[in-house]
KOLKEFI-26659 format. One record per atom (N, C-alpha, C): chain; x, y, z; residue in one letter; residue number from 1. Coordinates in Angstrom, 3 decimals. Example, Ala and Ser with C-alpha at 12.3 -4.5 7.8 and 13.67 -1.06 7.14 Angstrom:
BEGIN
chain:x:y:z:res:n
A:13.190:-5.690:7.800:a:1
A:12.300:-4.500:7.800:a:1
A:13.200:-3.300:7.800:a:1
A:12.850:-2.250:7.080:s:2
A:13.670:-1.060:7.140:s:2
A:12.900:0.030:7.870:s:2
REM end
This chain:
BEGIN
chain:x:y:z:res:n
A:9.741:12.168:-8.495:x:1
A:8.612:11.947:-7.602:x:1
A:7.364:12.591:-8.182:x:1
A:6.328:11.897:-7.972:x:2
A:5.004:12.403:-8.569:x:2
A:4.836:13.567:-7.524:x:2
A:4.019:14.441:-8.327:x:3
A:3.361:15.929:-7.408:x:3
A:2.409:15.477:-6.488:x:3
A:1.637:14.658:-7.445:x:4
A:0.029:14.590:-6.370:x:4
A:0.279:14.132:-5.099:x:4
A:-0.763:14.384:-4.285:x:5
A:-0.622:13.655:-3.243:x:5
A:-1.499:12.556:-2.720:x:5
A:-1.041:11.597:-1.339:x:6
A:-1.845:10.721:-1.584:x:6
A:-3.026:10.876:-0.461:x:6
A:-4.430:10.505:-0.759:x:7
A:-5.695:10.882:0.042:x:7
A:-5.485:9.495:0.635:x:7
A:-5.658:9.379:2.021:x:8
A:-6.197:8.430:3.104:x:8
A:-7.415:8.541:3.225:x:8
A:-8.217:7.205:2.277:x:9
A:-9.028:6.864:2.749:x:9
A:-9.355:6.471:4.146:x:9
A:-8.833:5.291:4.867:x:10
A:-8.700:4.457:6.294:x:10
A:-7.342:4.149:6.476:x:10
A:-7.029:3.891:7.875:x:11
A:-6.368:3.291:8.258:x:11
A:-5.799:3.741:9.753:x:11
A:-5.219:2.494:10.140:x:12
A:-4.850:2.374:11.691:x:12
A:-3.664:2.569:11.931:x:12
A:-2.748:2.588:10.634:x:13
A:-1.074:2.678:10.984:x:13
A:-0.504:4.313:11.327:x:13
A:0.494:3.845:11.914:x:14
A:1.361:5.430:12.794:x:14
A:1.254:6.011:11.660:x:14
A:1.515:7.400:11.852:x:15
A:1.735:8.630:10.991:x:15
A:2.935:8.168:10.137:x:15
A:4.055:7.662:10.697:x:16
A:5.272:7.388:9.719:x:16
A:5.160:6.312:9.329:x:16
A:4.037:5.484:9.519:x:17
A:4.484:3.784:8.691:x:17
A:3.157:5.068:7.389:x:17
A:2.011:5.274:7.701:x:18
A:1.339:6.004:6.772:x:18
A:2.238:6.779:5.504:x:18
A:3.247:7.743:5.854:x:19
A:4.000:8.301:4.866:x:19
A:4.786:7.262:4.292:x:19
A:5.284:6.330:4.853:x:20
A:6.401:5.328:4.348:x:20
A:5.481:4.382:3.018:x:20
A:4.255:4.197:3.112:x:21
A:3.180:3.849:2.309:x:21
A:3.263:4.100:1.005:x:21
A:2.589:5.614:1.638:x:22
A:2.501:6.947:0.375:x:22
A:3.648:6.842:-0.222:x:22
A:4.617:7.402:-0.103:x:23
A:5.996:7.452:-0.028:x:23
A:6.334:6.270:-1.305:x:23
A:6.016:5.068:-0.308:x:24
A:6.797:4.000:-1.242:x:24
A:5.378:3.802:-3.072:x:24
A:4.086:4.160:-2.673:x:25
A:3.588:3.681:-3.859:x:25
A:4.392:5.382:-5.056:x:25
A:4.235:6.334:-4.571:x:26
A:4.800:7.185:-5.266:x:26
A:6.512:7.232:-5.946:x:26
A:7.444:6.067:-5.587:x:27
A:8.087:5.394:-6.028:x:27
A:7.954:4.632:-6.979:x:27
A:7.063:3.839:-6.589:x:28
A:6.767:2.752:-7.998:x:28
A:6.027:3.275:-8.812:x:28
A:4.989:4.076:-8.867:x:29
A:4.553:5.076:-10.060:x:29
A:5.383:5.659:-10.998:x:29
A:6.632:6.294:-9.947:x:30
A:7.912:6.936:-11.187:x:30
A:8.647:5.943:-11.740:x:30
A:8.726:4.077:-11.113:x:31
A:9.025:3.275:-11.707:x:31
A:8.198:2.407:-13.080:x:31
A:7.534:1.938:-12.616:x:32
A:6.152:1.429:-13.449:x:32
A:5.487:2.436:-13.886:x:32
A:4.887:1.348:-15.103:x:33
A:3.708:2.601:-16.102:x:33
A:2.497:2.053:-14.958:x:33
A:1.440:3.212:-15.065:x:34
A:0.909:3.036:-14.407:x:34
A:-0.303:2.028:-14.568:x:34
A:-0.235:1.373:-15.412:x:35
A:-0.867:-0.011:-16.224:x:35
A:-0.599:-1.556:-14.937:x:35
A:0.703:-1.509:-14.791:x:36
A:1.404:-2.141:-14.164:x:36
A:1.112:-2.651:-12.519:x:36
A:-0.429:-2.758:-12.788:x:37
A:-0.484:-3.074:-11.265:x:37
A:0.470:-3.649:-10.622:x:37
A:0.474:-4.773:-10.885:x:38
A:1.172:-6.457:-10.615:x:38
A:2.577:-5.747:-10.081:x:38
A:3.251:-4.654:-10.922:x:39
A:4.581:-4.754:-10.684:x:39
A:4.772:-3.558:-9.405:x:39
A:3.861:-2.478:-9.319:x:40
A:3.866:-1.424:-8.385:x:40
A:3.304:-2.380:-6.885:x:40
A:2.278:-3.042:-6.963:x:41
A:2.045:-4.127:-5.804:x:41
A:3.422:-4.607:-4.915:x:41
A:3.893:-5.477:-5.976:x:42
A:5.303:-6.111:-5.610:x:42
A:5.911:-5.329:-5.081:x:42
A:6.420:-3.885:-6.051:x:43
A:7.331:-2.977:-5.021:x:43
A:6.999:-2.851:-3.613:x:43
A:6.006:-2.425:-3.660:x:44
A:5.477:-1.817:-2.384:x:44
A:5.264:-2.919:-1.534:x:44
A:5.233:-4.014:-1.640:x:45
A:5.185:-5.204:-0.624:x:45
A:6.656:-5.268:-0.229:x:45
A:7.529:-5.457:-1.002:x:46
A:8.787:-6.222:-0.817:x:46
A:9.382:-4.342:-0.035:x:46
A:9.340:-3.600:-0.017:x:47
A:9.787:-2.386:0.363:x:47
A:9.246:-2.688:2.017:x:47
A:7.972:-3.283:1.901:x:48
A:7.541:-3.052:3.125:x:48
A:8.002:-4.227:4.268:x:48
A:7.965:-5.262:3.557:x:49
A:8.803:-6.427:4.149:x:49
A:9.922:-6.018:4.792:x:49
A:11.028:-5.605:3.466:x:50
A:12.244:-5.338:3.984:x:50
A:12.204:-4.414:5.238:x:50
A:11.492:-3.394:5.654:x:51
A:11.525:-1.985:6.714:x:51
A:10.417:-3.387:8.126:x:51
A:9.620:-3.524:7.632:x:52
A:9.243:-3.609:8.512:x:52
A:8.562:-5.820:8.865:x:52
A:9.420:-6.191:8.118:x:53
A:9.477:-7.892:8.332:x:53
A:7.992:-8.360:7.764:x:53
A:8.645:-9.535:7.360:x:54
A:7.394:-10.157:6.179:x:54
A:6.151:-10.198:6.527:x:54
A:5.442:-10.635:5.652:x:55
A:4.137:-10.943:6.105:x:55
A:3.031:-9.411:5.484:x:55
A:3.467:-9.041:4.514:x:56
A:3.054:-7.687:4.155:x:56
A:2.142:-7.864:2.639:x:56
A:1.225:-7.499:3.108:x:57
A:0.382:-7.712:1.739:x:57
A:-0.210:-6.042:0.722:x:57
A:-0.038:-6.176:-0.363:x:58
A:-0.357:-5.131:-1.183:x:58
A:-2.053:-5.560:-2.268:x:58
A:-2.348:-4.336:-2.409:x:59
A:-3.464:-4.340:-3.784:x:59
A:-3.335:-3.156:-4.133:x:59
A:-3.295:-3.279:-5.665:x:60
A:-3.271:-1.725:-6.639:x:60
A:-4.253:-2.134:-7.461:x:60
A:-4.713:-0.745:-7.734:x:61
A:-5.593:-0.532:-8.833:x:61
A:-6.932:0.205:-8.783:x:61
A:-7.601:0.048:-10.007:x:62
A:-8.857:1.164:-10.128:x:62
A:-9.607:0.801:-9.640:x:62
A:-10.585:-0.436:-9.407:x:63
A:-11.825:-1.113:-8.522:x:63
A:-11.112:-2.074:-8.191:x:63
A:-11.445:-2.352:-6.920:x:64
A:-11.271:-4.383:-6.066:x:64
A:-12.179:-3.806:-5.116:x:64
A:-12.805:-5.407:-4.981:x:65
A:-13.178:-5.561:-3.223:x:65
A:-12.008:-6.475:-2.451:x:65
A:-12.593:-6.304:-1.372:x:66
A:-11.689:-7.528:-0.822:x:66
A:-11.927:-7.348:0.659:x:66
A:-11.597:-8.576:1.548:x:67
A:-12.537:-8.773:2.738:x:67
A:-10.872:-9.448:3.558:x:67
A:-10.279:-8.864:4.601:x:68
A:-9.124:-9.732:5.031:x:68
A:-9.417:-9.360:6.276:x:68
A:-8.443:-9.631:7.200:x:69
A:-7.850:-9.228:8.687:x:69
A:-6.358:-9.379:8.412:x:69
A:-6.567:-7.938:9.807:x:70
A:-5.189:-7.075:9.445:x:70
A:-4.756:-7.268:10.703:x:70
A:-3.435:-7.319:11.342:x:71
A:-2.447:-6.842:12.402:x:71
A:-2.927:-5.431:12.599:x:71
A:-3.331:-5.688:13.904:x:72
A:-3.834:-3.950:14.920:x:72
A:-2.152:-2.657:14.320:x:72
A:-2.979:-1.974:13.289:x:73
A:-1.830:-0.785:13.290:x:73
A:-1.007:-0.848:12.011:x:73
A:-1.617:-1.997:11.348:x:74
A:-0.651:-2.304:10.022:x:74
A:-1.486:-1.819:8.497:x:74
A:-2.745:-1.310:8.789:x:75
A:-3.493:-1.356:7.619:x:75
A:-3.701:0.000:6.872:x:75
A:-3.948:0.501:5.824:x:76
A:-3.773:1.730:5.291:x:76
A:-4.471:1.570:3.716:x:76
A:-5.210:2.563:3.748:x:77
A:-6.415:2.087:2.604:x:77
A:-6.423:3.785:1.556:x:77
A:-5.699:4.095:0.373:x:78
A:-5.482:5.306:0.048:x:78
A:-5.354:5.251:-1.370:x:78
A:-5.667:6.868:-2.176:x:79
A:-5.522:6.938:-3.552:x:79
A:-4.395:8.330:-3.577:x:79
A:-3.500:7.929:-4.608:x:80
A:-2.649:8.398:-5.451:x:80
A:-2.988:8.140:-6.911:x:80
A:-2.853:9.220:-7.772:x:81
A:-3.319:9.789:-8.772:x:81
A:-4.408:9.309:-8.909:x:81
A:-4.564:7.908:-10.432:x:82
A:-5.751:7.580:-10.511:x:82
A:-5.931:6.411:-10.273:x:82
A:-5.208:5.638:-8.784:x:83
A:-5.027:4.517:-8.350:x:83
A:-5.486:4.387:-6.851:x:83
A:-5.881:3.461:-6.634:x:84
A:-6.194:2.820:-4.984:x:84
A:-5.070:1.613:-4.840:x:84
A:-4.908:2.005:-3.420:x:85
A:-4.135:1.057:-2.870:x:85
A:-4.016:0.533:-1.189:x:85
A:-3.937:-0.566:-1.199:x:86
A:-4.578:-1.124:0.050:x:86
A:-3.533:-2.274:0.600:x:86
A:-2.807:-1.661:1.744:x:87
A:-1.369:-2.373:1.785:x:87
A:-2.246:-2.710:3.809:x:87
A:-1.656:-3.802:3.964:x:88
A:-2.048:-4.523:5.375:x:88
A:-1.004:-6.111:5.269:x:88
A:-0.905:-5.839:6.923:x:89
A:0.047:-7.072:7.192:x:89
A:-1.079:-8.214:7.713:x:89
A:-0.924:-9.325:7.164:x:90
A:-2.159:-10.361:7.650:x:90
A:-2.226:-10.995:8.677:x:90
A:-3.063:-11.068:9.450:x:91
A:-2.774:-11.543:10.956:x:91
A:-3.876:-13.118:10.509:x:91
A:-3.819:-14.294:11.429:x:92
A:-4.551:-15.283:11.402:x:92
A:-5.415:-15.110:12.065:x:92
A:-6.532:-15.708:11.966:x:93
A:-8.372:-15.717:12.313:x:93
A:-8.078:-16.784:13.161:x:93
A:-8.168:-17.196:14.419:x:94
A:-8.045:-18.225:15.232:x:94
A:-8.604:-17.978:16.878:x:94
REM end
């Protein structure tokens, strides 16, 4: 497990979906080089699916924008080491 810890930028999710987050990107860091967006993303989506049912979207990395809507309570916006990551379940605009 990596030492650092992870800074919360934003977010609306419980205290334990928040650690389960952290938690899971600090997993795929000790898995993946940390080059590896694409593949630490995936983890952390499909981790999150499985716990908490599909529909789970991930972004890693050093700069993105990005503009979505989230499920009230699902969204979490944070850096671990020298990475951002921005995991939210997508709700429809209707």
């Amino acid at each position: 497990m990596l030492e650092g810890k992870a800074t919360v930028e934003d977010t609306d999710m419980p205290a334990k979906m928040q650690l389960q987050a952290t938690s899971a990107a600090s997993r795929a860091l000790d898995r993946f080089d940390v080059l590896d967006c694409r593949s630490i993303a995936a983890h952390i989506k499909k981790e999150f699916d499985a716990i908490h049912g599909p529909g789970w979207q991930c972004v890693v990395g050093c700069s993105f924008g990005c503009y979505f809507t989230h499920s009230k309570g699902s969204f979490i916006y944070f850096k671990l080491e020298s990475l951002r990551f921005l995991v939210f379940k997508g709700a429809s605009c209707g």
